[in-house]
Each structure stands twice: as C-alpha cells, then as structure tokens.
C-alpha positions as CSV (number, residue, x, y, z in Angstrom):
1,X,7.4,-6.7,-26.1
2,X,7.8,-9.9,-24.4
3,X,3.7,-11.3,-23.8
4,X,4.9,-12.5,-20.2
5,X,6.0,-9.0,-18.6
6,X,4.3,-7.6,-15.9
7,X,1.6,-5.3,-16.0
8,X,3.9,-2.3,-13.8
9,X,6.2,-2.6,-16.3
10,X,4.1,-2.6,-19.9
11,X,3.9,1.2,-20.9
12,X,0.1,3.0,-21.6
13,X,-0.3,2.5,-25.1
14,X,0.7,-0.8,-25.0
15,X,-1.5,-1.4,-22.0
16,X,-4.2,-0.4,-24.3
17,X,-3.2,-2.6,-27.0
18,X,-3.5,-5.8,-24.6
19,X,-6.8,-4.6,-23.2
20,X,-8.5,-4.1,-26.4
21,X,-7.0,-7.8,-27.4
22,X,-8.5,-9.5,-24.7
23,X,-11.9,-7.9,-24.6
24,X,-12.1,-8.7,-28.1
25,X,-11.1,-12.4,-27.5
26,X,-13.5,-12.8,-24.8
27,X,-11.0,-13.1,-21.6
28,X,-10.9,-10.9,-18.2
29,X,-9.0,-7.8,-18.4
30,X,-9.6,-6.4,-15.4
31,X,-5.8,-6.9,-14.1
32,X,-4.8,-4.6,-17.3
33,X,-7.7,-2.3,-16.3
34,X,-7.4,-2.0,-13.0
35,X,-3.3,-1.2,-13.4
36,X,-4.0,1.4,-16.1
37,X,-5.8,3.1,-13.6
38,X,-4.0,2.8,-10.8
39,X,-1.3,4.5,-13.1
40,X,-3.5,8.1,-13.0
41,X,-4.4,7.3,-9.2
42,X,-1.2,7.3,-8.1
43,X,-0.3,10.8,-9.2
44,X,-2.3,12.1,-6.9
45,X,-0.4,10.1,-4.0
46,X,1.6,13.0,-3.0
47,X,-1.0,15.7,-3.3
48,X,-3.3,13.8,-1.1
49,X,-0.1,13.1,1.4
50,X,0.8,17.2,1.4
51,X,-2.6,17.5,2.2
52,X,-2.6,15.7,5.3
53,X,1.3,16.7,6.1
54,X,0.0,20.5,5.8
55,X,-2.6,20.2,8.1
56,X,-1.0,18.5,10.4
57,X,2.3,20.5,10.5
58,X,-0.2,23.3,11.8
59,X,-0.7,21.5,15.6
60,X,3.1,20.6,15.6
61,X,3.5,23.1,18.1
62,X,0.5,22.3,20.1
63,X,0.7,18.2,20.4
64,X,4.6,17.8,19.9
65,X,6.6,17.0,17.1
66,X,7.1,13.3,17.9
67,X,3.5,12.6,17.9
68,X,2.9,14.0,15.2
69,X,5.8,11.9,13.2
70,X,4.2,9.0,14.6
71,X,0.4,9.7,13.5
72,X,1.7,10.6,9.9
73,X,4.0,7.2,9.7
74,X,1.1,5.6,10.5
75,X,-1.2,7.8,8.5
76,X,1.4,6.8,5.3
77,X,1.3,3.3,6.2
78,X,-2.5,3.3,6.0
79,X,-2.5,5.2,2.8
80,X,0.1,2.6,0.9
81,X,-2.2,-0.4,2.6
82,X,-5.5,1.2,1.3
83,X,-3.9,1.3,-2.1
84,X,-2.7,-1.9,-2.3
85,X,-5.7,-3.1,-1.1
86,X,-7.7,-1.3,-3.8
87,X,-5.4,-2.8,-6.4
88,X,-5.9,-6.1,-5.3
89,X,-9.1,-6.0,-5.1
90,X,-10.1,-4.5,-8.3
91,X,-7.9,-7.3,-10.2
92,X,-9.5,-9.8,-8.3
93,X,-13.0,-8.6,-9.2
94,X,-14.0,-7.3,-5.4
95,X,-14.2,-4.3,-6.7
96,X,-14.9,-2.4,-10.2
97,X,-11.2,-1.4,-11.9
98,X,-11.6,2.1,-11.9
99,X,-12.6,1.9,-7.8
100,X,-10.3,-0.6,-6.8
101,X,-7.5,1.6,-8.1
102,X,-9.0,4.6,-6.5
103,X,-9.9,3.2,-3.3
104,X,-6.9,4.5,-1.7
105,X,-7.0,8.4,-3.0
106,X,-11.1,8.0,-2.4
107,X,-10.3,7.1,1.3
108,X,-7.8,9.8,1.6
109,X,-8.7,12.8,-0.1
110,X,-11.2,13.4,2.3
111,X,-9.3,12.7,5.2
112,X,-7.2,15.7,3.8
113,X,-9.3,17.8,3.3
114,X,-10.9,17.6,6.3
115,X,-7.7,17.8,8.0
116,X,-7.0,21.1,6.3
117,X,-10.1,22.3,6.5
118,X,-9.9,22.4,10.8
119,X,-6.6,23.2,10.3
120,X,-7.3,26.5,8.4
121,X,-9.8,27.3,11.3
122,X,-7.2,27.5,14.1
C-alpha cells in the first residue's frame, strides 16, 4: 500500500501495522490512533441518532412536526460538528485519541438517553 494514503482510507490491520512502526521509531501516532478509533466510534452514530429521533418522534404531535424537523437538523448538525471536532482534536493532541474520537458519541449518548428517558414518561 502506497505510504502517502490517507488515514480514512488505510484498512485496520494495516492501521495497526503503521501504529506499531512509528511508536517503535519514536514518531507521533496519534493521527493513526485517533482514526482507528474513530472507526468503532462511528458505529454507534446511528444508534445514538435513533435514540434522539425516538424520543423526539414521541412530542411530534404535541409541538408540530416542522419543529421538530428543525430541532433534529440541528441536533444532526451538532452531532457531525462534535465529531469532527473530537477528531481534530485528538490528532492534534487537544485531546487523548481514544476521547477525541469519542467526544461526539460521549456528548450524545446522554443527550439520548435522557431524551428517551422523558419521553418514556409521557
């Protein structure tokens, strides 16, 4: 494989490989680590999103449906921003690796919850 390729693109094992490589050598591999991660993050995306879309399909009826589209557009937006975010910051050294690529799901899944939670009370 081709030593200039992106990180997104560079499959586990190989992802591996390059970590172990530069640790060994000395360099940073946080950008390597913080993508790995971010690979296992961002399988919980949509579980985290039906979360929030379930609970919030329960008041559709009582606050309208066009508000509600709006809140979960921005609600979305939010969620891809706090991801990015994370992923930026953990391969810029902000933040840890393994918390910059779960900074998103860590904001959210709570959030979810939550929402579910008052939603399974009315």
């Amino acid at each position: 494989m081709d030593d200039r390729s992106y990180p997104e693109q560079i499959a586990i094992k190989e992802l591996d490989r390059r970590i172990a490589i530069l640790k060994r050598s000395g360099e940073s591999s946080r950008v390597l680590e913080t993508e790995r991660h971010f690979r296992f993050s961002s399988c919980l995306v949509n579980l985290f999103m039906a979360l929030i879309g379930t609970a919030m399909s329960v008041h559709t009826l009582k606050s309208g449906l066009a508000r509600n589209f709006g809140i979960a557009l921005l609600i979305t937006f939010l969620y891809y921003v706090a991801l990015r975010l994370g992923l930026v910051m953990g391969q810029n050294g902000s933040l840890s690796p393994v918390v910059g690529a779960w900074l998103g799901n860590l904001i959210f899944a709570p959030l979810g919850l939550l929402l579910l939670w008052k939603a399974a009370r009315v």
